[in-house]
Every structure is written in structure tokens, then in C-alpha cells.
N, C-alpha and C positions, 0 to 999 in steps of 0.2 A: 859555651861561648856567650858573649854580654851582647846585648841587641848594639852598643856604637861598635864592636868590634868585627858584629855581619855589617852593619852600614857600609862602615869604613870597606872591610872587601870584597862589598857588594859596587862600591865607588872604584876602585882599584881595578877590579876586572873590566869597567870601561876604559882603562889607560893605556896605550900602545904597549907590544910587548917590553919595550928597553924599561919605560916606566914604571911595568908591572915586577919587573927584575930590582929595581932600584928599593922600592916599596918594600918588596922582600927584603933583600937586604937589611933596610934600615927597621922592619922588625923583629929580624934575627939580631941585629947587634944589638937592639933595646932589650929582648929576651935574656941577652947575654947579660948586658949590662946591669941588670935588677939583683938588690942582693939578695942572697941565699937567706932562705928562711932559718929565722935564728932557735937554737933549742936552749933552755934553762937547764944549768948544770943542775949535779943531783942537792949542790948544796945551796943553790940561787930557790932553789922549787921549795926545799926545806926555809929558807928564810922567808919566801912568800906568806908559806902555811905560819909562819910564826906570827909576822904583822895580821895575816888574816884572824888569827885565835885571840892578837890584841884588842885587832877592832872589833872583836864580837862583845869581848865581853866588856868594851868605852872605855879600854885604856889608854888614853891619849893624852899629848902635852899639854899642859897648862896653860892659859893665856900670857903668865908670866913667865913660864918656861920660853913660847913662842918666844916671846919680847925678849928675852936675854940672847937667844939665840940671832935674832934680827940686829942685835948690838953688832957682833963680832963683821958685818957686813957696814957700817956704816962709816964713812968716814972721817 
């Protein structure tokens, strides 16, 4: 647990019971509401490993490459 998260209900358990129910509540529906932690398919991890083998060995766009590619964006 994060030292604001004892704050917070170390604050909360001063609040009358209805308020201490409400509090609840609204961090159980924030709990709820967080997205699910996201996992990398087996072929997303495989293309990481690819850029990562590029970037080791400085195979990267051109300046020129860059700038053609910043065309296709420009009005």
C-alpha cells in the first residue's frame, strides 16, 4: 500500500459511518473502473525483439527518410 493511499484511510476512518460507506464505494467502483493490465501477444513481443536488434546494431531512418516521411503529413 502507497504512504497517500494509508493517508487517504487514515482520513476516511475519521468520517461518520455513512461517509466511510460512500468512500468505499467510490473506491471500489475506481478499482473496477481501471483498465486491465495489457499483455503483448506472442507476435507484438516478436516485433519488439526486432526494433530492439535494430536499434542495437544503429539501424535507423535517415534524416532524409525522416523528411519524406513528414511530407505525407503536411498539408
Amino acid at each position: 500500500m502507497t504512504k497517500m493511499l494509508e493517508r487517504g484511510i487514515r482520513a476516511v476512518e475519521a468520517l461518520s459511518p455513512e461517509e466511510q460507506d460512500l468512500a468505499g464505494e467510490l473506491l471500489l467502483e475506481l478499482a473496477r473502473a481501471s483498465p486491465p493490465e495489457y499483455a503483448l501477444s506472442p507476435e507484438q513481443i516478436e516485433e519488439v525483439k526486432r526494433a530492439v536488434a535494430e536499434a542495437d546494431r544503429g539501424d535507423f531512418a535517415s534524416d532524409a527518410d525522416v523528411a519524406e516521411a513528414w511530407k505525407r503529413f503536411e498539408r
